[in-house]
C-alpha positions in Angstrom: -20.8 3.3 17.0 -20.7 0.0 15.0 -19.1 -0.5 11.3 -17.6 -2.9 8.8 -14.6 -4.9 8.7 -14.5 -5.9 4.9 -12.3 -8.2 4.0 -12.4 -10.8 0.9 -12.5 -14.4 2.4 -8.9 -15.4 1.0 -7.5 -11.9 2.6 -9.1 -12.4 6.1 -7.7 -16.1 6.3 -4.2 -14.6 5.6 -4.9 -11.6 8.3 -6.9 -13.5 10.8 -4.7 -12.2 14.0 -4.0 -8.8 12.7 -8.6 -8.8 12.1 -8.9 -10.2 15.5 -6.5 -7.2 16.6 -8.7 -4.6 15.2 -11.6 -6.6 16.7 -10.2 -6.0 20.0 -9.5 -2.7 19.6 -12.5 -1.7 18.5 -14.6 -3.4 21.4 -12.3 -1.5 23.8 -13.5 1.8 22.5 -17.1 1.0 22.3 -17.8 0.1 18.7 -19.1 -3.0 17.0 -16.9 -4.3 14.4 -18.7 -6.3 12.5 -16.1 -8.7 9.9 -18.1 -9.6 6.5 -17.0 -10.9 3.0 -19.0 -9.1 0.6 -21.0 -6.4 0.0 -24.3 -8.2 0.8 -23.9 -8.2 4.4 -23.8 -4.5 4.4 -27.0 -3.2 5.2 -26.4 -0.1 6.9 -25.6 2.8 5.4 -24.8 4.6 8.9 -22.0 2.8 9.6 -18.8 3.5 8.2 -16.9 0.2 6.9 -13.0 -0.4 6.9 -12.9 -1.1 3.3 -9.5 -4.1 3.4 -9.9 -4.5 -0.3 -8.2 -3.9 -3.4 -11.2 -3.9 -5.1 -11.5 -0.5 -6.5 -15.2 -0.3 -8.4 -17.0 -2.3 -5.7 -14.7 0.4 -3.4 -16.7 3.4 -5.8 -20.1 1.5 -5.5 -20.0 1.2 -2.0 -19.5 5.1 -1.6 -21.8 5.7 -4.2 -24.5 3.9 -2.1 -23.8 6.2 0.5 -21.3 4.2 2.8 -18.3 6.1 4.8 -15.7 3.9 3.4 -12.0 4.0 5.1 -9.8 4.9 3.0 -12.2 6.4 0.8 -12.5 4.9 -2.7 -9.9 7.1 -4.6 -7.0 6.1 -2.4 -7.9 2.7 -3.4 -7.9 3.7 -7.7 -4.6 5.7 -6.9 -2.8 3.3 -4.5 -3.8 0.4 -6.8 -2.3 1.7 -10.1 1.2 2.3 -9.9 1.4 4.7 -12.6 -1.3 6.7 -10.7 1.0 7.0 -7.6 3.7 8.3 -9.5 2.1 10.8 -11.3 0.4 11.9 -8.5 3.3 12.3 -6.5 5.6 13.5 -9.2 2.8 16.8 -8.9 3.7 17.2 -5.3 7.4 17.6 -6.5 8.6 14.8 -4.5 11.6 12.7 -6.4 9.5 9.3 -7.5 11.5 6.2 -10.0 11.2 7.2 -13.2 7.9 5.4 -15.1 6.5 4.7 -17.6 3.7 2.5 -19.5 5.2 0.3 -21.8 3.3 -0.3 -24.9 5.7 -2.1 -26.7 9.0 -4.7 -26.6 11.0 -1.8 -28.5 10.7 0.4 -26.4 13.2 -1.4 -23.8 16.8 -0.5 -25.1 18.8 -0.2 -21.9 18.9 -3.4 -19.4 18.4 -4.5 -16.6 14.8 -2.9 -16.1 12.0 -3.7 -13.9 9.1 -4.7 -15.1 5.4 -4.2 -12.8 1.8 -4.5 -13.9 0.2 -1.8 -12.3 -2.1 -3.4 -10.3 0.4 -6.2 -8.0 0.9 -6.4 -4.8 3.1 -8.2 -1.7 5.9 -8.5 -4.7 4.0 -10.3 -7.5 3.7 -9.7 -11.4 7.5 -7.9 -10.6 10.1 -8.8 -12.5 14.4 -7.7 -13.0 14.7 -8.5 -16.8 18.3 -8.3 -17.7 17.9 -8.6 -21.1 15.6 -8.8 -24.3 14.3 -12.2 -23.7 13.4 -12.3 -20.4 11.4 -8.8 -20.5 9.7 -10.9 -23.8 8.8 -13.8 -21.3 7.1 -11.5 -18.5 5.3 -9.3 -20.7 3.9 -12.8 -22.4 3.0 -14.0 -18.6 1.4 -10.6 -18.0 -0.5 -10.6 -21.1 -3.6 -8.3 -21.2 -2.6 -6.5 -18.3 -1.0 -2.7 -18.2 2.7 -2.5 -17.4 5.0 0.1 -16.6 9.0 -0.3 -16.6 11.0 1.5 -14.5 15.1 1.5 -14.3 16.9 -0.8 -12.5 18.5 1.7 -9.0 20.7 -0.1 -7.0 19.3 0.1 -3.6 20.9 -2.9 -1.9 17.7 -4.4 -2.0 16.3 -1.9 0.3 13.6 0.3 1.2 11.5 1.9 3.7 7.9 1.7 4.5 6.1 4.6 6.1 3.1 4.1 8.1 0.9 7.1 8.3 -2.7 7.1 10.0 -4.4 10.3 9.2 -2.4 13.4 9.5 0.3 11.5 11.5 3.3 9.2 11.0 3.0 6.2 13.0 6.3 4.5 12.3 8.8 3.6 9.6 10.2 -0.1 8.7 13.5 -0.7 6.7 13.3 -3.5 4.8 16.0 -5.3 2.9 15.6 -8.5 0.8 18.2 -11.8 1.6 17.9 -13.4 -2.0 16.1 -11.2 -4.3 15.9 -7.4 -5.3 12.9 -7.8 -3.4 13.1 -6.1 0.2 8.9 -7.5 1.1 8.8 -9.2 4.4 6.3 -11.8 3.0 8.9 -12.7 0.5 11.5 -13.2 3.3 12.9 -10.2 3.7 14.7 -8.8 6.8 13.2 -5.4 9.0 14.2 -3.3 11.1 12.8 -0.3 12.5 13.5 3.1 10.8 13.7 6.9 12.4 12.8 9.2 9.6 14.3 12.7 9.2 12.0 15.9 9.7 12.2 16.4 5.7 11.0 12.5 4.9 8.3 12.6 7.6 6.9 15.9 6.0 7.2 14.5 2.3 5.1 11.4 3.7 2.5 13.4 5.3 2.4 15.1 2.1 1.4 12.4 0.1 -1.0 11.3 2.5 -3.0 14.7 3.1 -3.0 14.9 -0.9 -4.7 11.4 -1.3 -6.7 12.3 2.2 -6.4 9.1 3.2 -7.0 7.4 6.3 -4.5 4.6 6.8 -1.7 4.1 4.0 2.0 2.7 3.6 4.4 4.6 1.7 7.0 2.6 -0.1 10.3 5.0 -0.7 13.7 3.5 -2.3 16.1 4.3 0.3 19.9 5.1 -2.3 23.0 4.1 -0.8 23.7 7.8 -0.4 20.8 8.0 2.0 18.6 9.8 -0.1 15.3 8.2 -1.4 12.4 8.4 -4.3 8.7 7.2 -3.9 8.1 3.4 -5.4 4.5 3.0 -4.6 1.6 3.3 -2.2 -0.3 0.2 -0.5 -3.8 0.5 0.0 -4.7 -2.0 2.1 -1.5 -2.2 3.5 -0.5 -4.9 5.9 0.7 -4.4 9.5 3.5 -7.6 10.4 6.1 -5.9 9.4 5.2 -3.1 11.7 4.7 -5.2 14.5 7.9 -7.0 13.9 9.6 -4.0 14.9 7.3 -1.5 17.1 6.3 -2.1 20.7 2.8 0.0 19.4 -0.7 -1.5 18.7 -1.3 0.0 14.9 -4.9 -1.4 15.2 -5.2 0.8 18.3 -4.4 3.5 16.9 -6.0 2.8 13.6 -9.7 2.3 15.5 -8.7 5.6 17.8 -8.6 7.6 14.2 -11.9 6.1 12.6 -13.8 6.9 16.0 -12.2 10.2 15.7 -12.9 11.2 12.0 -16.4 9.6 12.2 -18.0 10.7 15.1 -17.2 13.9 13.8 
């Protein structure tokens, strides 16, 4: 079996060890992985690719050429637009932050708020605004681009990541930010590995056989009360977090399910 690693240059400089990984992985089952930056090394249209990009139309071309693309291109238009997930995932009746697109300043009338463009990532284009003139001063930054506000919901700066590969829950990482409403482990925040209950496991797996995707995380609010409500969906979503706190080899596991789901 060979395939596609497809990363952009700038993303496979910042993933080298977690490419090399998957690399590995792959060799060990008896496929050739090869890594490429864009879409004119792809010649073969046998070969599935692992598709490491937030770039949804090239995503939609690739597919359209014929390419098996993992995740397939709508995971990437869904898991890329914040409002999408939401929606989406507010149909599967599962409890999600209240959203919404903001269109203009008047509409804010209760602060603090958070403001998002819908298409960041790793904690970027986020942003508390406690008051008038600071929600002026991102949207201003952020001009041209769609955002969304949602409440401000005291979490303690915490969440939980849910890692699911396929049909199955690989594990879950707690993460909790040190200076910043913030809880990403890029930014500095602290992890720790999280045992879900049967009822969050099954509302992730939900959410993942609705999109029918191949390798997601799941970003949940966890409340002080122990409850929690969906935040957002990361497609490509990185692994250090996971490794930080599981003994398991995600890229094994991820190269197990593409051999798997490909081979038919």
């Amino acid at each position: 079996m060979k395939g596609y690693l497809f990363y952009e240059l700038a993303d496979a400089e910042r993933n080298s060890g977690f490419i090399e990984a998957l690399k590995s992985s792959a060799e060990g089952l008896g496929i050739q992985l090869h890594l490429v930056h864009h879409e004119g090394q792809i010649l073969n249209t046998d070969d599935f690719i692992l598709y490491r990009s937030r770039n949804h139309k090239l995503a939609k071309k690739l597919e359209a050429m014929g390419h098996r693309l993992i995740n397939r291109a709508e995971v990437n238009v869904i898991a890329n637009d914040k409002l999408k997930t939401v929606q989406m995932v507010q149909l599967l009746g599962i409890q999600t932050v209240p959203t919404t697109r903001l269109k203009e300043i008047d509409e804010l009338r209760h602060f603090p708020i958070v403001l998002k463009t819908v298409d960041g990532h790793g904690g970027q284009e986020v942003e508390l605004c406690h008051n008038r003139s600071e929600a002026e001063e991102f949207i201003n930054v952020m001009e041209g681009k769609i955002i969304i506000a949602q409440p401000y919901i005291e979490t303690e700066s915490t969440d939980v990541r849910v890692f699911v590969i396929g049909d199955e829950v690989v594990g879950a990482v707690k993460r909790t930010g040190v200076e910043s409403f913030k809880s990403n482990f890029t930014l500095g925040g602290n992890v720790e590995r999280f045992e879900l209950s049967g009822t969050q496991e099954e509302e992730a797996l939900k959410i993942a056989r609705a999109l029918k995707s191949d390798y997601i995380g799941i970003d949940f609010l966890l409340l002080p009360d122990g409850t929690w409500m969906l935040n957002e969906i990361e497609d490509p979503v990185g692994a250090r977090s996971f490794y930080e706190t599981h003994d398991t080899n995600i890229a094994e596991l991820l190269m197990e399910h593409i051999k798997k789901v490909v081979s038919g």
